[in-house]
C-alpha positions as CSV (number, residue, x, y, z in Angstrom):
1,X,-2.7,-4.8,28.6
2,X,-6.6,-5.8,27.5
3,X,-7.5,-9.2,25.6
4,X,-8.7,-7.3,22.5
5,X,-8.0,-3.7,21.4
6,X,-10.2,-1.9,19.1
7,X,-9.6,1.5,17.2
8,X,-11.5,3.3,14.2
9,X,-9.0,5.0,11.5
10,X,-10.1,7.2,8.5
11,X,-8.1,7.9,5.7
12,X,-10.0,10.1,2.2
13,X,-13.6,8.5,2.4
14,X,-12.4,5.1,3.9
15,X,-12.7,3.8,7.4
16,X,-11.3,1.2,9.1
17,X,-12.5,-0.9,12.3
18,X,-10.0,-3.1,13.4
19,X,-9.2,-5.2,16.6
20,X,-5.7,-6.1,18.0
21,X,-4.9,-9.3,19.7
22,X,-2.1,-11.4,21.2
23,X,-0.8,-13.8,18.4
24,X,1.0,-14.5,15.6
25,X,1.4,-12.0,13.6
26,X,-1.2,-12.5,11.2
27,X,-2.9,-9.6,9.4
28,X,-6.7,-10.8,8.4
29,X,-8.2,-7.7,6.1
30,X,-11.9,-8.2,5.4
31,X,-11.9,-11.9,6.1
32,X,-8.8,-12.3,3.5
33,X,-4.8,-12.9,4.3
34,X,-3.2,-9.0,3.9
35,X,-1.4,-10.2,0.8
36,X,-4.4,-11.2,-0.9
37,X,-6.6,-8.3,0.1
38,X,-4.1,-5.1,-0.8
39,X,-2.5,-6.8,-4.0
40,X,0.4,-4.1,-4.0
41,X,3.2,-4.7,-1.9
42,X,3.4,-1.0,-1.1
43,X,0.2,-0.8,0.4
44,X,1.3,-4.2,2.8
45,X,4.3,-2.3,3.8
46,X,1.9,1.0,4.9
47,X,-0.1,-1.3,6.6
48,X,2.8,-2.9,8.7
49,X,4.5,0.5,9.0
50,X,3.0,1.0,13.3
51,X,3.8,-2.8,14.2
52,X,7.3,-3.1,12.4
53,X,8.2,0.5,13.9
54,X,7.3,-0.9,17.2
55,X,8.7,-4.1,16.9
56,X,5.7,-6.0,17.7
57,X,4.8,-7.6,14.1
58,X,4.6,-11.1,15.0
59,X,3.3,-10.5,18.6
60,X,-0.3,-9.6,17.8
61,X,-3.0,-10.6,15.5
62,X,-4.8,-7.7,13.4
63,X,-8.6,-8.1,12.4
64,X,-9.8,-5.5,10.1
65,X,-12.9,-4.5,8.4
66,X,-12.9,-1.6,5.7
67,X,-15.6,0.1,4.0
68,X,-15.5,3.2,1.2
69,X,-12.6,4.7,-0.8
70,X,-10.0,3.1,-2.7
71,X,-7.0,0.9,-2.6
72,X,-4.6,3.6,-0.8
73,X,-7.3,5.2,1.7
74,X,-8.1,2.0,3.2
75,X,-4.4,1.0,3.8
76,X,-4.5,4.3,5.1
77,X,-7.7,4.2,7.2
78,X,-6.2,0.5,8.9
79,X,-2.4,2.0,9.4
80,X,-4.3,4.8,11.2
81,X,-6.7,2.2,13.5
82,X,-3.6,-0.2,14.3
83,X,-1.6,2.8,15.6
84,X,-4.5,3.5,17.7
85,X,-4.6,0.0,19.0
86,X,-0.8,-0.2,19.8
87,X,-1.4,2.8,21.4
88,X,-4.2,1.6,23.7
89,X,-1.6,-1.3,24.4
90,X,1.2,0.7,26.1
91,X,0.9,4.4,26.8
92,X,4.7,4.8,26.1
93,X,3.4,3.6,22.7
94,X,2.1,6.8,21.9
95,X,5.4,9.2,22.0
96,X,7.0,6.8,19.2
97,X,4.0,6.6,17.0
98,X,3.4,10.3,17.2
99,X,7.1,11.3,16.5
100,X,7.2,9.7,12.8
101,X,3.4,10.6,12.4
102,X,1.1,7.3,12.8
103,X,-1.2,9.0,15.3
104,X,-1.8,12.0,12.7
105,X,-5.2,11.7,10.9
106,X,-4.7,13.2,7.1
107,X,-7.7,15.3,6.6
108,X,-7.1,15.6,2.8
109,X,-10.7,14.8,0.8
110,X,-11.2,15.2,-3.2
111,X,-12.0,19.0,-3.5
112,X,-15.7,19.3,-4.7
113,X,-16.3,20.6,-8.4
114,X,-17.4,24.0,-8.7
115,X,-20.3,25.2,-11.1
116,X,-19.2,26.9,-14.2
117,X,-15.6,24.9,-14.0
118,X,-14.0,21.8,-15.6
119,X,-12.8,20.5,-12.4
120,X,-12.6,21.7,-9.0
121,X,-9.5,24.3,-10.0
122,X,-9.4,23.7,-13.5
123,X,-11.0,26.7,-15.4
124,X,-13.0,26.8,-18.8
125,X,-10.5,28.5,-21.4
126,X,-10.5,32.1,-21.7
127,X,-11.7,33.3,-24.6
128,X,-11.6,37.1,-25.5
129,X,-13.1,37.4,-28.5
């Protein structure tokens, strides 16, 4: 085990940096407390999701810095990044995380809009007269 582990994570347009280290269990997100950062308690539990499937949540400190993307892409982006930490921490990390699908990165953007459309699938109405 290293004195600091650091990871990158994507999630939509977001991405995450974030560094693991012995402690607490405290979860700093872009110089503010988790709680205060992601305001929904369902985007706190996504975030734990790696370290509480591991059983390590009050064994290591998480530092994170997000940029881009909204509310559920960052959570994302960071769930993604600590997963890559804990996995840097112990090898036999890896075959849990990748089992129940932390290690996965969702590739799913926002479709483009094409010309001569409402939306990106969404068609003018036909008209034929």
């Amino acid at each position: 085990m290293k004195g600091n582990n650091y990871a990158t994570g994507r999630r939509k347009t977001s991405v995450a940096r974030v560094w693991l280290k012995p402690g607490a269990g405290n979860i700093i997100v872009n110089k503010q407390p988790i709680n205060e950062y992601f305001r929904r308690q369902t985007l706190e539990l996504i975030v734990r999701q790696p370290l509480e499937h591991i059983g390590v949540l009050d064994k290591f400190d998480v530092y994170a810095i997000v940029d881009g993307g909204g509310w559920s892409g960052q959570a994302g982006a960071v769930k993604l990044a600590i997963s890559r930490c804990l996995q840097q921490v112990d090898e036999r990390n890896t075959k849990l995380l990748r089992e129940v699908g932390f290690l996965t990165r969702d590739a799913r953007k926002v479709e483009r809009k094409k010309p001569g459309q409402k939306k990106a699938r969404k068609r003018f109405q036909f008209s034929k007269r």
